[in-house]
N, C-alpha and C positions, 0 to 999 in steps of 0.2 A: 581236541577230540572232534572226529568231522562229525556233519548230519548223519543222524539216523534215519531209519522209518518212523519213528516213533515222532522225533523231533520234527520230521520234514507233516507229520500229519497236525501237529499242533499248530506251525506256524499255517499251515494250507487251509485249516478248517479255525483258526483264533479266531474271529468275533464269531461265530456259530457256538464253537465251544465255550467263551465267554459268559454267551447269554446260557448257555445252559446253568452254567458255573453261579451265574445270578439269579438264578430262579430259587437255591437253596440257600438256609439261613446258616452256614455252615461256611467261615473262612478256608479259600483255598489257594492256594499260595504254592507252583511250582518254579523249580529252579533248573540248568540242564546241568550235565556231570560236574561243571565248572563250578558251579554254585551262583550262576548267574541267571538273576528273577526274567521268566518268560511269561508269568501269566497272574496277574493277582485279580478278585474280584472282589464284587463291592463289597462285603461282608469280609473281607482282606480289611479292606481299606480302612473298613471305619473302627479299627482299631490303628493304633502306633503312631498316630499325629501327621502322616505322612499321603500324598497321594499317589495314587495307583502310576502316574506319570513323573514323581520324584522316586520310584521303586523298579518301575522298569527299566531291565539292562543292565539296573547295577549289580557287581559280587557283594555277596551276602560277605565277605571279607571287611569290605570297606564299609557297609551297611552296621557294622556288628561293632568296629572300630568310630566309627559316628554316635554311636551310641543309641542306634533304632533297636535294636535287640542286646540283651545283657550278655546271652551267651548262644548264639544260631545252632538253634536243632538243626537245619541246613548240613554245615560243615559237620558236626556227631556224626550223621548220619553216612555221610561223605566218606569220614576218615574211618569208621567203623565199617561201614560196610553193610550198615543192616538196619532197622527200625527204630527210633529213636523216639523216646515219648519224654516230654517233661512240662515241668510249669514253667516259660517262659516270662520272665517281663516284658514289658517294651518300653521306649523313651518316652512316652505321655504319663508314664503312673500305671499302664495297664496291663491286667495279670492273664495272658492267654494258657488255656490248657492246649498245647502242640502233639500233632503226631509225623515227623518225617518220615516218610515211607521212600527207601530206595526202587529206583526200575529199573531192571540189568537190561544191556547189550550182552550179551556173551557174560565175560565175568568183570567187565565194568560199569559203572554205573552209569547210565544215560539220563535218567531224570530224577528226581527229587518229590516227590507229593506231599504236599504238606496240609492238614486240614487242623483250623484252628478255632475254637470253641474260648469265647469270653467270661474268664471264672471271675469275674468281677461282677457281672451280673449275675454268676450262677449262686455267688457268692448272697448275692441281694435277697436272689429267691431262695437260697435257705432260710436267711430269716426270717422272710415271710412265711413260711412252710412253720417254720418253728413257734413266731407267733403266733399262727393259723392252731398249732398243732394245742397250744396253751390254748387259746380260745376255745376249741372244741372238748378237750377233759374242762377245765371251768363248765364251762355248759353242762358236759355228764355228770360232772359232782351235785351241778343244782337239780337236775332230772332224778339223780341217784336220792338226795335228801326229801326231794317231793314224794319216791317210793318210800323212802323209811318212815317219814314222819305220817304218811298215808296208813301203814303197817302199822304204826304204834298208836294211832287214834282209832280206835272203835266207836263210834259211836253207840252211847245208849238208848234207845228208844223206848219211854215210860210212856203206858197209858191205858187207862182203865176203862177209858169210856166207849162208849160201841163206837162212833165218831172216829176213834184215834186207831181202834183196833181196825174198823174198815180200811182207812188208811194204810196201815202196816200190811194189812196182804196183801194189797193194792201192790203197793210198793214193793215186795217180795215177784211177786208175780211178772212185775216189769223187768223186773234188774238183773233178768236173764234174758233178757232183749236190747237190742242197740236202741232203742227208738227214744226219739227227743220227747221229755219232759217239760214241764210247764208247773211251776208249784206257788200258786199264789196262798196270800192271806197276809193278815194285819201284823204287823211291825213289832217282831218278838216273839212270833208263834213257832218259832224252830223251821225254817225253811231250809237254813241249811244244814241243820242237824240233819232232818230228812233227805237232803242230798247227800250228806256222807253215806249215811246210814244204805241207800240205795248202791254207792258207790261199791261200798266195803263187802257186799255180799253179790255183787256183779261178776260175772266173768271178765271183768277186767280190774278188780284188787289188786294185783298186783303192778298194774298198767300206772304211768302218771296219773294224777288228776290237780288239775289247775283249777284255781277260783278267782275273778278276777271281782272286783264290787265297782260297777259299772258307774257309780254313781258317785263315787272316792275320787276319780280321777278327772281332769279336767279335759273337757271333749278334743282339744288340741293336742294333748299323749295317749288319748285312749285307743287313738288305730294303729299306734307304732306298738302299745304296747299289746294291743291282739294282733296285730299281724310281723309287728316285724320291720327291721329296715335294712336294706343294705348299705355298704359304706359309702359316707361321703354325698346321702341323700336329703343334706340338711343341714346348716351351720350347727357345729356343736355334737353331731352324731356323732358315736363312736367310729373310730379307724376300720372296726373288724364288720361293722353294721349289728345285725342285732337279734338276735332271736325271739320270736311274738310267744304270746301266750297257745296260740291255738299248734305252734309248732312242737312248744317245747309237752305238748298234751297230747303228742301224734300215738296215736296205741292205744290209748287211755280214754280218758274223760274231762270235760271243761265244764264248771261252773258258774254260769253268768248271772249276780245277783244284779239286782234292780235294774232290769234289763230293757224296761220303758224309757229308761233314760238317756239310752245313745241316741245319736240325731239321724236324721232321714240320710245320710250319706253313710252313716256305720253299717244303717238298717240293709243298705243295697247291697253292700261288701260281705255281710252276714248271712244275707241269703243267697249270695252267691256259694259259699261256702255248706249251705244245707243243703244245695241243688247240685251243685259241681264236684263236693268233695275236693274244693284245692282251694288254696290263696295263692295272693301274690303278696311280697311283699311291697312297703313303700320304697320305690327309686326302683325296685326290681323288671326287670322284660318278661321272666320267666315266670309261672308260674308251680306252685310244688302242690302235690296231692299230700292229703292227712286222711288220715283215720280218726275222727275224734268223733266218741258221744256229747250229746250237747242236751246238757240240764240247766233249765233258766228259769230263775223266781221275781215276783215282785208286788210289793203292797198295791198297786194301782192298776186299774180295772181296764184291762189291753184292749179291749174291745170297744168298751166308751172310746178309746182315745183311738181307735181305728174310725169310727165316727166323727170325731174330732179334727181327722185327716193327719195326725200328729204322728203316726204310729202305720205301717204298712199292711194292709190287708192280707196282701200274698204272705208276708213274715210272718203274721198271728197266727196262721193259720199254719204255715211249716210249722211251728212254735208248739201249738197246742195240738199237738197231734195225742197226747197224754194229759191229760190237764188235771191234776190232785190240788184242791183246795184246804187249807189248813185253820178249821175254825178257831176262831178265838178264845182264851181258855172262862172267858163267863160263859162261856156256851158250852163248856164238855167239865162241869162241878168237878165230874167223878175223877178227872186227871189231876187236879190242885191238891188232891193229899196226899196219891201215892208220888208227886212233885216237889210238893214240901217236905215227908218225908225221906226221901232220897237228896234232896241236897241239904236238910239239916245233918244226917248221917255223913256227907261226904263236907262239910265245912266241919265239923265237929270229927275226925279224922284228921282232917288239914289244920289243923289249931290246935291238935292234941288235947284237945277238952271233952264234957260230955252234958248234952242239954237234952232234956226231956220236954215233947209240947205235950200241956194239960187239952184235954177233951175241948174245952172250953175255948182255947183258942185256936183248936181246928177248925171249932166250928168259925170263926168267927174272919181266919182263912179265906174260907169257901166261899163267903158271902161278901167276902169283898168284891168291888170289880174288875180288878187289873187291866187297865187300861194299856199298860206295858205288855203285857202277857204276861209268859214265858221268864221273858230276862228280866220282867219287873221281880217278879216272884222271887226270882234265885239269887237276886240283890237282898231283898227283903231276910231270905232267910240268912245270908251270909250274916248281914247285921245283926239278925238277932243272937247268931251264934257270937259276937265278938263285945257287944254293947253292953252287955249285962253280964252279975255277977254270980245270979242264980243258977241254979239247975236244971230249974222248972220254968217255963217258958209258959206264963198267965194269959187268960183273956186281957189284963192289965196291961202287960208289956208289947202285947200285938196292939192294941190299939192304941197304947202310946206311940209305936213305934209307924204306925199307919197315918197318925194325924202329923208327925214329923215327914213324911214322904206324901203327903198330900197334895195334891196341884195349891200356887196361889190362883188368888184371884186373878182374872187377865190370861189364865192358861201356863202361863208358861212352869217349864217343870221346876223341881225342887232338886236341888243337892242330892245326889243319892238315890234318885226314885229310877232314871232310864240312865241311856247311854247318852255319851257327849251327841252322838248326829242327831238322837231324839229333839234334846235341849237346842240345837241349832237350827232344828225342822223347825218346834214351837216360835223360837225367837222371827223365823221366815215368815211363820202364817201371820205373826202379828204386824210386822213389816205391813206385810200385803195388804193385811184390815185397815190398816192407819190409811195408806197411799189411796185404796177405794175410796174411802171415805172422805179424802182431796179430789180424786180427778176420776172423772165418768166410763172412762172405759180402759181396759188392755191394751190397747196401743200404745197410750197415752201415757201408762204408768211404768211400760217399757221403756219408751223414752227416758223417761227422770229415771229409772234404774240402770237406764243404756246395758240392757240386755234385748233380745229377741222376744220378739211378740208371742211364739213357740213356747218360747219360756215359762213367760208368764200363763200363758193357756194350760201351761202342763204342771204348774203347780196348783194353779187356781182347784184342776179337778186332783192333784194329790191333796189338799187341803181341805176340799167338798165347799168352797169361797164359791156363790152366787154372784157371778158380776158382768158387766155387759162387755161382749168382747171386740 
């Protein structure tokens, strides 16, 4: 078959046409009517184990009989006459997706085009797609459970006292508004009832809401798991990286309990987030915008410890844009009986039993202190629903049951009376007392506990510990 126009412009204009041929990620591979290769490029090449100079010249005949190709879409194409597409092998193990395209002289065929696509990789990134594709329902399933289990907690809000009713408008009045909250008070007052509670009657009820307890988790997991990581940013991360808390809250609402307790580098990431509306993730370049309400509580006085220099001025202050204080229950009487009774009726429901409290030990209730609060109280009355065999719940059986749940001497708490972090607060403060009591200053006591001097300053004032710092 002599030269064409066609053939004579290929060889005339070959390294021009090459580099065009290299500029795209797309194997291309022609051959002229003969089925003899005139032009491969590098995206040719770097499949079939062979190079562009063991390829040129040769017929796809001898090529196909060597065993570089299993079966040459070349020659189909040749002897059919027309377009020819298949899956390909080639002699390295490797699977191309081909398309021969014929290009007529008159009614024979003058060149061959062949453009070749690597389903071996393409092959790879399906499964990445796929596992991608798992990763991302995982994810909705858990967003999906954060709205159901959102939907089936109502919180109940009890409260009789002017104190608590103030509160509750308070709280109504806001939770038609995006604007960040701030809900301090002592340890058991319902801080985060009163977050749901705000939540659940928001125009975003139906929105995620996340709660993270700021003070649960050790400072070294707590920004991957507020913000997030990408793969591969970290011995041990997951393959997929990782979705934060504040993302998987995008719509919704995030609740940040004991929120004094992140360190002055969470502090700066957190307020970038109140001021910017985005995060980034850790190992991440990019940054993603969220929509999240941001409700945060905690027993310790953010403003001393803005004094303290422990805690960020600019932060407290984005923070407490809303500030509801949640007094203690010896300071609102009137809440402790319509509290006791509502969870002796809901323990006596849950036990299938029925117990009645005498006048006499309501009153005697009321005039305790609860130190616990809240979750002291609703321990308290659990027990009583379960310990005894009467009906009648005596001024007797309360103050038995009170000198049993009594602090020892020394503070620390008793079986039964708080929650485990309570019992491990008490066991801290006393730590601390002993160690003062050795060595003269916070630096000092840092050292022998080989924690941060921060630490120690920020327990000293969660503890209300006079010591030289």
């Amino acid at each position: 078959m002599g030269d064409t126009k066609e053939k004579q412009l290929v060889t005339k204009y070959y390294d021009e046409l090459l580099n065009i041929m290299d500029t795209i990620k797309v194997g291309v591979f022609i051959t002229n009517g003969d089925g003899k290769v005139i032009l491969v490029n590098k995206e040719s090449e770097r499949t079939g184990g062979r190079t562009i100079d063991q390829i040129l010249g040769r017929n796809m005949q001898q090529l196909e009989k060597e065993g570089y190709v299993d079966e040459s879409a070349v020659l189909n194409a040749l002897r059919n006459k027309s377009e020819y597409r298949r899956i390909q092998k080639l002699g390295d193990g490797t699977n191309i997706y081909i398309t021969a395209t014929p290009y007529f002289d008159g009614d024979e065929v003058d060149l061959v085009v062949c453009t070749e696509r690597d389903i071996t990789e393409t092959k790879t990134l399906e499964k990445l797609l796929a596992e991608t594709k798992k990763h991302l329902e995982k994810q909705e399933k858990e967003l999906e459970a954060l709205r159901a289990k959102n939907k089936m907690k109502r919180p109940i809000m009890i409260a009789e006292s002017k104190k608590m009713r103030d509160i509750l408008q308070t709280s109504r009045r806001i939770s038609q508004y995006d604007t960040t909250v701030l809900i301090t008070g002592e340890s058991g007052t319902g801080k985060e009832v009163l977050a749901d509670y705000i939540v659940n009657i928001s125009k975003r009820s139906d929105k995620p809401f996340v709660k993270i307890n700021c003070a649960a988790i050790p400072e070294n997991l707590l920004e991957s798991e507020l913000f997030g990581y990408e793969k591969g940013s970290f011995t041990g991360a997951d393959i997929h990286g990782k979705m934060g808390m504040f993302e998987m809250a995008n719509g919704g609402t995030i609740f940040l309990d004991e929120i004094a307790e992140i360190s002055m580098k969470l502090q700066a990431k957190l307020l970038r987030v109140l001021q910017e509306k985005e995060i980034r993730k850790i190992g991440g370049k990019d940054t993603i915008d969220i929509d999240v309400r941001i409700i945060t509580a905690t027993n310790v006085d953010l403003k001393q410890s803005v004094e303290d220099g422990v805690f960020r001025e600019d932060l407290y202050y984005r923070l407490n844009v809303v500030p509801i204080e949640i007094p203690p229950l010896r300071e609102r009487k009137e809440d402790i009986k319509v509290l006791a009774e509502h969870y002796m009726e809901k323990f006596c429901e849950e036990y299938d039993t029925k117990k009645v409290l005498h006048i006499d030990a309501m009153a005697e209730l009321m005039n305790a202190p609860w130190p616990g609060n809240i979750r002291e109280l609703r321990n308290v009355m659990e027990r009583l629903v379960v310990s005894f065999d009467e009906d009648h719940i005596t001024l007797y059986h309360i103050k038995d049951l009170l000198t049993l749940e009594s602090r020892e001497k020394g503070g620390r708490v008793v079986q039964g009376e708080t929650s485990l972090k309570e019992m491990i607060d008490e066991y801290e403060k006393e730590v601390l007392l002993s160690y003062f009591e050795e060595y003269p200053s916070a630096a000092e006591v840092a050292r022998k506990l080989q924690v941060d001097k921060s630490t120690i300053s920020r327990k000293l004032r969660k503890y209300g510990i006079l010591a030289k710092e």
